[in-house]
C-alpha positions as CSV (number, residue, x, y, z in Angstrom):
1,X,120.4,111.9,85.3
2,X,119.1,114.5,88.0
3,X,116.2,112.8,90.3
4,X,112.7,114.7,90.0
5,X,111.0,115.0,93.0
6,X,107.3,113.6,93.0
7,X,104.7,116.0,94.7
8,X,101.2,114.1,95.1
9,X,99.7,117.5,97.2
10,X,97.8,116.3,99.7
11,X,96.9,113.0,98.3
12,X,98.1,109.8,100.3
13,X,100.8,107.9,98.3
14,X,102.1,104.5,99.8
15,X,105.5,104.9,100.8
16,X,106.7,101.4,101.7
17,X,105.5,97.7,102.5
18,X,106.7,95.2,104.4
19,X,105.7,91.7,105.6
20,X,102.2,92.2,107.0
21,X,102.1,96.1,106.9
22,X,102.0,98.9,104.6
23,X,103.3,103.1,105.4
24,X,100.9,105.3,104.5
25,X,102.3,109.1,105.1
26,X,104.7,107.8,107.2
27,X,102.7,106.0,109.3
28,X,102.3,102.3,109.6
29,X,98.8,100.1,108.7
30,X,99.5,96.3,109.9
31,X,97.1,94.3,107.7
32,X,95.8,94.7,104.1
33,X,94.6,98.3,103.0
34,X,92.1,100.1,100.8
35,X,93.7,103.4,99.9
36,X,92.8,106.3,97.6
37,X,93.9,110.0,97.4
38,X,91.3,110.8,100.0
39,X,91.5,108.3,102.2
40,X,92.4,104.6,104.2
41,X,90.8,102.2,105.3
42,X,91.2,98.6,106.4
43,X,90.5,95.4,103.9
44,X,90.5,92.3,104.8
45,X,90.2,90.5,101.4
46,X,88.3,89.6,99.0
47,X,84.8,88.9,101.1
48,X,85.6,92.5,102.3
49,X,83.5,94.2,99.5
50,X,82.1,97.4,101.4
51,X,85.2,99.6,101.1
52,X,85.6,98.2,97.4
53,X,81.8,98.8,96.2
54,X,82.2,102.0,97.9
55,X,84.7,103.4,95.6
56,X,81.9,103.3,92.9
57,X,81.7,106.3,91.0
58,X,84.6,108.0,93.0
59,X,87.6,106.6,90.6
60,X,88.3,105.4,87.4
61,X,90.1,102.3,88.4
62,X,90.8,100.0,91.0
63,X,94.3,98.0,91.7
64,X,94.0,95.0,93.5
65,X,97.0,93.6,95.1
66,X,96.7,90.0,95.2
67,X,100.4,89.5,97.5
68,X,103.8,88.5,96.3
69,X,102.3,87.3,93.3
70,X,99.4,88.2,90.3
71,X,96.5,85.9,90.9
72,X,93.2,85.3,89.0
73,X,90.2,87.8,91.2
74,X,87.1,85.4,92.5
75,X,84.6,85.5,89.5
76,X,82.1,87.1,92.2
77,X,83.8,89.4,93.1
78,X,84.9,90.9,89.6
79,X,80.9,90.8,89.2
80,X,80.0,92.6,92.2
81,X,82.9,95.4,91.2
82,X,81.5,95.4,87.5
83,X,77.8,95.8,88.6
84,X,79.1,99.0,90.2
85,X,81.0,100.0,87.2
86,X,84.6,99.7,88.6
87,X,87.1,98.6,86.9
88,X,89.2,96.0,88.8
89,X,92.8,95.2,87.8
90,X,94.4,92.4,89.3
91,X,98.5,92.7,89.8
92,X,100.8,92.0,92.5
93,X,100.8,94.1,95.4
94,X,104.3,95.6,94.9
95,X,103.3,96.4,91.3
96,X,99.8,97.6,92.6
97,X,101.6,99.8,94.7
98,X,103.9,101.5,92.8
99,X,101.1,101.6,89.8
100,X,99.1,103.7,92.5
101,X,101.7,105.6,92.9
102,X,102.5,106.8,89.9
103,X,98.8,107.8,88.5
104,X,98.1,109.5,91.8
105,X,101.1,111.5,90.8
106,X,99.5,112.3,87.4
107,X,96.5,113.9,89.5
108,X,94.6,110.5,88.4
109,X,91.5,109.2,90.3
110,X,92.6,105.8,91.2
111,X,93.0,103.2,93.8
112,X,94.0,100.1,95.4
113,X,93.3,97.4,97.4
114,X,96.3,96.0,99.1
115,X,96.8,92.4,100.5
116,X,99.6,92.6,102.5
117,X,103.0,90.8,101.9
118,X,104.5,87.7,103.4
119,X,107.7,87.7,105.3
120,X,110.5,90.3,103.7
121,X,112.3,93.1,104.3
122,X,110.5,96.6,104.2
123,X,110.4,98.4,100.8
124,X,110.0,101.5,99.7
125,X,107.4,102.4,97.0
């Protein structure tokens, strides 16, 4: 089966993880991230609303990358987000990632939030 490149324009795609970083357009972000096609920006978890709320009205949904595993969003949290009218879906961050991925691909207004891995090898998204 041939391999199809994937063009995402000038979008940012992720293009790897590792333990305590992500690679955004081949350059490296220690710490957890906030990423859409249009931009990065640090996050430091779930008290960390700002760059979250401020998506509001700017995608369609949000990925939240809750680490190595899925885990259940803070009831205040998914309230603030819905107040806003975001749509918040909780995943692991290496499925959040490559979820990202792949509707920013499709020209799709998404994005994620990003809590960084623990201790692993580097991966590519």
């Amino acid at each position: 089966m041939p391999l199809i490149e994937t063009s995402f324009g000038s979008a940012l795609p992720i293009d790897g993880y590792g333990p305590g970083f992500f690679r955004v357009d081949g350059i490296v972000y220690p710490g957890g991230i906030v990423i859409r096609a249009e931009g990065l920006t640090g996050w430091q978890g779930y008290a960390d609303r700002a760059p979250l709320l401020s998506l509001a009205g700017a995608i369609d949904v949000l990925f939240i990358g809750t680490g190595a595993e899925i885990a259940h969003l803070p009831p205040d949290l998914i309230a603030a987000l819905e107040s806003r009218g975001l749509m918040a879906e909780p995943m692991s961050t290496p499925s959040a990632a490559r979820t990202y991925n792949v509707l920013l691909s499709e020209g799709r207004r998404v994005a994620a939030a990003l809590l960084p891995m623990p201790g692993r090898r580097e991966t590519a998204c």
